[in-house]
Backbone as CSV, one residue per row, in Angstrom:
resi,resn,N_x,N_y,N_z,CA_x,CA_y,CA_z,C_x,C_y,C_z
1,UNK,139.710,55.567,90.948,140.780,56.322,91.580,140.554,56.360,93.081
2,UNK,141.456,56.219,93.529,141.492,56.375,95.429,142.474,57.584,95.876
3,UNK,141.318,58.480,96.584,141.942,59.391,96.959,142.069,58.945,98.559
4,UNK,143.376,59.782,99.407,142.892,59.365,100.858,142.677,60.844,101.529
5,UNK,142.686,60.881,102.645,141.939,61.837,103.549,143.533,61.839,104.494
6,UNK,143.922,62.994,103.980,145.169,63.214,105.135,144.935,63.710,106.458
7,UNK,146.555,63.768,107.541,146.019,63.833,108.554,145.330,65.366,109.017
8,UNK,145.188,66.482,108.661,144.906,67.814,108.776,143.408,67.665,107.743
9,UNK,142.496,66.264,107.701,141.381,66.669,107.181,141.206,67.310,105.471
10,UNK,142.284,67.311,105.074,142.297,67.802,103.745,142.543,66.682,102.588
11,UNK,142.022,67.026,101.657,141.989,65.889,100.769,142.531,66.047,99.389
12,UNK,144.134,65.254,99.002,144.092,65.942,97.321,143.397,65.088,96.190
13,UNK,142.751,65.764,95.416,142.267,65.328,94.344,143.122,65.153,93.447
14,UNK,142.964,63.830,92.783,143.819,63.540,91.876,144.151,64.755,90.487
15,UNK,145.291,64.123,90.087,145.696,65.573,88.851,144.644,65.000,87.555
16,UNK,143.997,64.088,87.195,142.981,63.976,86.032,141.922,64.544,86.338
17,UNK,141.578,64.365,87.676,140.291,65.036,87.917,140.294,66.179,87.901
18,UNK,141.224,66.771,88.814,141.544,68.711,88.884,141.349,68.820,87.270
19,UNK,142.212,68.475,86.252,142.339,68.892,85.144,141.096,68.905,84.475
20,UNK,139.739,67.692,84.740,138.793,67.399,83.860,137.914,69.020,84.275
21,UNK,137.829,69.383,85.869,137.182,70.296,86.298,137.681,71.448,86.741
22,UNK,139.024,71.616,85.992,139.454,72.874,85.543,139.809,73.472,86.542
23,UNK,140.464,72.568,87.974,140.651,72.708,89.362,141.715,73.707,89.511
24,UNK,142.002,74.461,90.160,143.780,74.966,90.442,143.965,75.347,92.052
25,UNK,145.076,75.212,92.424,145.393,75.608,93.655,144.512,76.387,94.387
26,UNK,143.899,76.737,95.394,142.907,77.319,95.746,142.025,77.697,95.371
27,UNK,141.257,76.839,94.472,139.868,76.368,94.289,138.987,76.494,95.656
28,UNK,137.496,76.562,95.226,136.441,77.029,96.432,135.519,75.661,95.670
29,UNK,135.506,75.024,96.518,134.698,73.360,96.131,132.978,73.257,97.051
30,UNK,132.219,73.463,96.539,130.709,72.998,97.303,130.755,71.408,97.549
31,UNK,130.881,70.662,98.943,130.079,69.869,99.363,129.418,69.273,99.492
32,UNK,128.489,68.184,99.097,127.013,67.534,99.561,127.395,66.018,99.534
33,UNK,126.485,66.042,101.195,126.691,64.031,101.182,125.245,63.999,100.757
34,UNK,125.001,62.728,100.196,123.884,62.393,100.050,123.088,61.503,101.092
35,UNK,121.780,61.081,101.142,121.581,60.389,101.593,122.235,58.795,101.703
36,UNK,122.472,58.341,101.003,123.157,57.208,101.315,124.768,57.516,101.500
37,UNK,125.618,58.283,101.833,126.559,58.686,101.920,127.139,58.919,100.674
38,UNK,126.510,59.315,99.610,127.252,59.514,98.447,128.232,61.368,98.772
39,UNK,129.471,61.366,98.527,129.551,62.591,98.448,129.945,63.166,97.013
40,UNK,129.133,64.282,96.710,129.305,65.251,95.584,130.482,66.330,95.648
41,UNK,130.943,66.365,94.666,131.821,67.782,94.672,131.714,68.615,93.468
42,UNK,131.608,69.899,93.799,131.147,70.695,92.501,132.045,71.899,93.074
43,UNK,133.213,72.318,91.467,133.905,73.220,91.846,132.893,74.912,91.630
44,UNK,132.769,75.475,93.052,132.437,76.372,92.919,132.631,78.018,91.760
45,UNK,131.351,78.214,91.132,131.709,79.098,90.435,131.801,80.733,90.961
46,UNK,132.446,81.298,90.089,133.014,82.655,90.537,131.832,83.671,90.838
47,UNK,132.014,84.690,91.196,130.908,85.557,91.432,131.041,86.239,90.068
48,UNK,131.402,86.655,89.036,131.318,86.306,87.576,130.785,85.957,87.250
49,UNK,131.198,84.745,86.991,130.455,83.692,86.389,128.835,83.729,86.550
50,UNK,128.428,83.499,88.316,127.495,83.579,88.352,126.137,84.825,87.758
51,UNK,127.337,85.638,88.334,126.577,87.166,87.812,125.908,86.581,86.317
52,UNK,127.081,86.568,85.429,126.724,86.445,84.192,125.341,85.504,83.550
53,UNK,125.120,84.732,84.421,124.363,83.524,84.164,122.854,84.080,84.354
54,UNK,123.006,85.102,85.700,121.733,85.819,86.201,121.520,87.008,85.174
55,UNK,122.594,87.551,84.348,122.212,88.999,83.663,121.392,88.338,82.325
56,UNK,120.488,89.217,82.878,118.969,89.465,81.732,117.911,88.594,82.293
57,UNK,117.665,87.812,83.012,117.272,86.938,83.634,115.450,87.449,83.951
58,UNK,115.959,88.531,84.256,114.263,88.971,84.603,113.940,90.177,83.516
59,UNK,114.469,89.687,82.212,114.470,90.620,80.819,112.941,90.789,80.529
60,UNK,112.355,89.242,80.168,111.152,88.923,79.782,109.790,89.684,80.155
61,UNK,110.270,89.753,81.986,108.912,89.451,82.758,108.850,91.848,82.612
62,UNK,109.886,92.494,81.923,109.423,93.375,82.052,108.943,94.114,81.142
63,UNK,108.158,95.084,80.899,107.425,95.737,79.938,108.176,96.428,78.834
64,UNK,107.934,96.284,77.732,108.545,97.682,77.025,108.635,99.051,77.077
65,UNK,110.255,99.621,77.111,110.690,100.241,78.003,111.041,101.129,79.711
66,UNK,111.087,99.543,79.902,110.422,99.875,81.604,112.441,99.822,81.175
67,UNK,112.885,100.303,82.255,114.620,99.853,82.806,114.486,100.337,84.215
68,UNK,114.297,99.539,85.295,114.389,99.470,86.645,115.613,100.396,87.004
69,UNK,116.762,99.357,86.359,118.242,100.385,86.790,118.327,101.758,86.577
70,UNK,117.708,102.483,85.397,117.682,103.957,85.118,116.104,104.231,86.846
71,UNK,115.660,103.397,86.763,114.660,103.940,87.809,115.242,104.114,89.271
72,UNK,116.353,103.380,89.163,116.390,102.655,90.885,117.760,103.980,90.982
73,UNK,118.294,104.237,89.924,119.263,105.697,89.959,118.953,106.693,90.163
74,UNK,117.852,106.979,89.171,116.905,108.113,89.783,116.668,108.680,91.142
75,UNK,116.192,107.545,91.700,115.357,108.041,92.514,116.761,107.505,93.682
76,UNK,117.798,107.143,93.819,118.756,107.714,94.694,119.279,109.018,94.727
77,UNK,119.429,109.338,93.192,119.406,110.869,92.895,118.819,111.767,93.767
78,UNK,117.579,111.074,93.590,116.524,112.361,94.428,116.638,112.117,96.363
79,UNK,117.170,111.207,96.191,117.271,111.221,97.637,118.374,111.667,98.068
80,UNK,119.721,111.388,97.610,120.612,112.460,98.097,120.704,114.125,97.844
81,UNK,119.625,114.371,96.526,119.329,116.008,96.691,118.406,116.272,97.900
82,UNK,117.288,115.590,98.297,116.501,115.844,99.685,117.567,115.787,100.644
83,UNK,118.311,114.576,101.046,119.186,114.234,102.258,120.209,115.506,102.877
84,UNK,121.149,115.942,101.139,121.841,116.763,101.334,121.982,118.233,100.551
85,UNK,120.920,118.589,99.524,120.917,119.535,99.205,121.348,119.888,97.797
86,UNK,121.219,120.768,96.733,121.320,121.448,95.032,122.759,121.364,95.617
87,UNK,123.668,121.763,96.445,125.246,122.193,96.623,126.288,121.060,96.962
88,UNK,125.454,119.865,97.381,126.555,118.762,97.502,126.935,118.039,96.573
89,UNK,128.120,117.783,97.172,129.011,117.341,95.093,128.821,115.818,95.208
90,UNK,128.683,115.211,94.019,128.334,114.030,93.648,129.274,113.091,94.087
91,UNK,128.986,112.217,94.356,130.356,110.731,94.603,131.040,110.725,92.840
């Protein structure tokens, strides 16, 4: 397939390809030339997506019943009772 390079630098990708990689109108595409000028295109994934890929990720490396997130709440807790006091109302 031959795509060309219009004059405003933008480039359309053919409609088999969009379709194989699930492309749509304002798509966010990553970049890379290679060393020999190969260029790559990889349709960027969502911040979703990614999230999802990372959740549980550092499941393994922690102890039984450790949960960071109940820890890391906590202790904002305690810092907005020091910061602002038993009488300030919660977000």
């Amino acid at each position: 397939m031959i795509t060309t390079v219009l004059a405003d630098n933008t480039v359309k990708i053919p409609d088999a390809i969009a379709r194989v990689m699930g492309l749509t109108p304002g798509a966010a595409l990553d970049l890379q030339v290679t060393g020999n000028g190969t260029l790559l295109l990889h349709k960027r994934r969502s911040r979703g997506d990614r999230a999802d890929k990372l959740l549980g990720i550092g499941r393994p490396f922690l102890k039984p019943g450790e949960d960071p997130v109940a820890d890391l709440i906590q202790q904002r807790e305690q810092d907005d009772l020091l910061e602002h006091g038993p009488d300030h109302p919660r977000p």
